[in-house]
N, C-alpha and C positions, 0 to 999 in steps of 0.2 A: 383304923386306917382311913376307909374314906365314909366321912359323914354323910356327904350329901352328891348328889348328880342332877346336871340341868344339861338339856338338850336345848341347846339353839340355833336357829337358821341362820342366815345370811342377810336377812334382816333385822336380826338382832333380836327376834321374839323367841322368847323361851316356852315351847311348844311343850314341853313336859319335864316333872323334874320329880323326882326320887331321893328320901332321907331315910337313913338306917338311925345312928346314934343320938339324932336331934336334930330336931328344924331347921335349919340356916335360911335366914332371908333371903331373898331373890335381889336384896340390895347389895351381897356382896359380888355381885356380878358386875358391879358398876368398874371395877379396878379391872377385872378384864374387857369390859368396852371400852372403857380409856385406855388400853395398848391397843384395841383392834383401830383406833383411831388415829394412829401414831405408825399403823404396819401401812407398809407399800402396797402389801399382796395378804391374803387369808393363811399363807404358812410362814409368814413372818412374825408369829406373835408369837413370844416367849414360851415356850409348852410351862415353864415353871414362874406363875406369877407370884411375890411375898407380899401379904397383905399383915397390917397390924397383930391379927388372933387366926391368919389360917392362912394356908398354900393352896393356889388354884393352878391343876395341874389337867392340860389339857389335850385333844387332839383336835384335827381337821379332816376332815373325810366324809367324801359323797355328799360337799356342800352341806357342810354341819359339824357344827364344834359340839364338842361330849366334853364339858367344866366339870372336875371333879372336885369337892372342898375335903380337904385334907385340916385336921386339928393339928396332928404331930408331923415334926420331919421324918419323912417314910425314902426309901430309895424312891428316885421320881419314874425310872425305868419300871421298876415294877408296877406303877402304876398306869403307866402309860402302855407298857404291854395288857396290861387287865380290860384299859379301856377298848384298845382294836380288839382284844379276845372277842367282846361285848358286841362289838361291832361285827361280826365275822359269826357270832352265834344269831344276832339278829338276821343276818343273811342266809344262814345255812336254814333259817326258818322260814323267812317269809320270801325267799326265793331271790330278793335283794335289800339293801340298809338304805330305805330312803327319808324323807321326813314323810311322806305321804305313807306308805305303810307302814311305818312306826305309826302315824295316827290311823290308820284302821285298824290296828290290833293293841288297842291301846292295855286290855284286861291278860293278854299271852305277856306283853312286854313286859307289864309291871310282878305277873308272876315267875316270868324268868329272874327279873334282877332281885329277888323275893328268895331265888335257891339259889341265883349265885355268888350271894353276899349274905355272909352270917355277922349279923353286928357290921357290916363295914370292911367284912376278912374273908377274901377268896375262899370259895368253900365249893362249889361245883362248876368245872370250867369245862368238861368233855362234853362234846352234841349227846354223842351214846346213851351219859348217862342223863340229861338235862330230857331228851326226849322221851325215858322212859318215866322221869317227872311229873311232865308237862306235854302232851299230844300237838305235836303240830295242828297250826290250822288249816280246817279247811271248810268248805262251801258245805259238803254230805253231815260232817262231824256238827257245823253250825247248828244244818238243822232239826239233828236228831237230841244236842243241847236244850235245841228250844223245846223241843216235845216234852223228852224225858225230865228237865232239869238237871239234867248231869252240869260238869264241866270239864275243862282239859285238863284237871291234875290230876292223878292216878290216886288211890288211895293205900297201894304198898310202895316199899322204899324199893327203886330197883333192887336187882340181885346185885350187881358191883359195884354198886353204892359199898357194901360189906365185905370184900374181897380184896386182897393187896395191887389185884389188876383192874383201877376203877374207871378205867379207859374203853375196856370192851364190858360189855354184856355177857350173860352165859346163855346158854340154849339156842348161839348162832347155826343156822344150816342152810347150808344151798346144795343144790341139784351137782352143779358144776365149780368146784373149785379154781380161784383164782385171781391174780393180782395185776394192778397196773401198777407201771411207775412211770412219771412223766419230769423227765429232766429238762429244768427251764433252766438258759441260762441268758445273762444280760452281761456285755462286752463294752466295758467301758477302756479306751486308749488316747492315747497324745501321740499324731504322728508329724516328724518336722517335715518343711519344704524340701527335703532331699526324699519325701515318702519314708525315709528311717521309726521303726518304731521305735518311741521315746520310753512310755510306758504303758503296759496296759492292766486292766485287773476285770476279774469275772466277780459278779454276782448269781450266785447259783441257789437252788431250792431244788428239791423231791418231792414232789407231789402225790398221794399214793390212793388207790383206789382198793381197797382189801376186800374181798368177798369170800373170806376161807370159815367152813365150817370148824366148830370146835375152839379151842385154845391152841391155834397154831404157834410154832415158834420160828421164827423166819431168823434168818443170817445173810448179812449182803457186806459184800467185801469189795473195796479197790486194789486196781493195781498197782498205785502209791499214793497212799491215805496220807502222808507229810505235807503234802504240797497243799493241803486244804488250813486253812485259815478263818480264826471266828467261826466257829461251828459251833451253829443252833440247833438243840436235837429237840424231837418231842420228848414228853416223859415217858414213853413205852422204851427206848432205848436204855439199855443196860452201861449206863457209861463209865463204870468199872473196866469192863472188859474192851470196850473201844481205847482206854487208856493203857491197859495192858497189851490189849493184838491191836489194835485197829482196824476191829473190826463189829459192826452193826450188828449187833444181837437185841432182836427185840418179838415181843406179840403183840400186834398190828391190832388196831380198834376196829371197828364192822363201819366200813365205809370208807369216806373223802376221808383226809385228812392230810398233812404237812409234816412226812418223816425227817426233814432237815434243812435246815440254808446253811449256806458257808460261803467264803471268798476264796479269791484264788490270785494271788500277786505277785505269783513266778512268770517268766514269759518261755514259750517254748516247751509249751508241756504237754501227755498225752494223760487223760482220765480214763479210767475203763473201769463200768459197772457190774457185775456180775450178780445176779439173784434168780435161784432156781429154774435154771437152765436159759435166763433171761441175756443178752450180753446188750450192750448199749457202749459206744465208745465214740470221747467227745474229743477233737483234736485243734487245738489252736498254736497257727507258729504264726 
């Protein structure tokens, strides 16, 4: 799937770059500076560039393009989702995705993309089980490395590594059981010069914070689940039974994470969220 990966700035230096299947030159980067030459703006360039012997398939974010070389035609979405996963584990690590701490952790970075790419093929993409891997960094952990000679990989495979739920961990506990959920929503409309709404549509997300001991099994239900449109779920959701009731059956991973986005392109609707005695209701006319 993907050969190779080059991280570059905004000045066109490719600050670090990562090969699984085989070397690729830093010269096939030249067909993507010749579209960044040709773009208006830095999200104007093709995410899918065709070169003679390989696809460069790309993102922009936090002032830094992530070039992935691609051998075979692979779906580009998938790889473009892989990319921000990448990005979004580098954040949930070093607290944000920049070029500047990407270059202080240069030996974590390269051991994350080391477990989350087997050959070139998605192979560990949850924080949960990525940090029971690979130790977050820090300042204390540095310099008891330097002492000891330790480093930040573990020397057993986590527990859910092995388990059909490789999302959480086992042997989770807290004092106090307990969930956030944080409904974000973004309201895009067209309204004419009589003030008439033309059209409008929501972009929504669940954002979820889990701190439940054990292997909880959580259920969260709408008041009319129809009206959602493009729903992205995580992989903890049971989406058999969301197709059958409509309804969120799922065991939450230990922490942050993103139970779902969807759209919404009825006008004049009421949502109402209900989970474990939680209610949240969202009203747009």
């Amino acid at each position: 799937m993907i050969s190779s990966l080059f991280m570059i700035n905004l000045s066109g230096d490719i600050f670090m770059e990562r090969h699984w299947q085989k070397v690729v030159s830093r010269s096939i980067c030249d067909y993507f500076f010749e579209a960044q030459a040709k773009a208006t703006s830095p999200s104007d360039i093709p995410p899918v560039i065709s070169t003679p012997h390989h696809f460069l398939i790309s993102i922009f974010r936090n002032n830094m393009y992530f070039v992935s070389v691609v051998l075979q035609e692979v779906p580009p979405l998938l790889v473009v989702e892989f990319l921000h996963r990448i990005m979004d584990i580098f954040a949930d690590y070093f607290s944000e995705c920049t070029e500047q701490r990407i270059k202080e952790h240069y030996v974590t970075v390269y051991e994350l993309l080391e477990e989350m790419l087997d050959n070139g093929y998605p192979l560990a993409t949850e924080s949960n089980i990525l940090k029971e891997l690979i130790r977050p960094p820090s300042l204390v952990r540095a310099v008891v490395n330097a002492v000891t000679g330790d480093s930040n990989i573990r020397s057993q495979l986590p527990t859910g590594q092995l388990s059909n739920i490789p999302w959480r961990r086992t042997g989770v506990k807290y004092t106090n059981n307990e969930v956030f959920l944080d409904l974000i929503e973004e309201i895009d409309c067209i309204i004419d010069k009589q003030g008439s709404l033309v059209m409008s549509e929501i972009h929504g997300k669940i954002e979820c914070n889990s701190r439940l001991s054990g292997m909880p099994d959580c259920t969260l239900s709408f008041t009319n689940a129809r009206i959602l449109d493009d729903v992205s779920f995580h992989p903890c959701i049971r989406y058999k039974r969301w197709e059958a009731e409509r309804v969120i059956s799922f065991v939450p991973p230990d922490g942050n994470f993103r139970l779902l986005s969807f759209n919404i392109t009825n006008q004049g609707f009421v949502c109402k969220v209900v989970i474990t005695g939680v209610y949240c209701r969202t009203l747009c006319v």
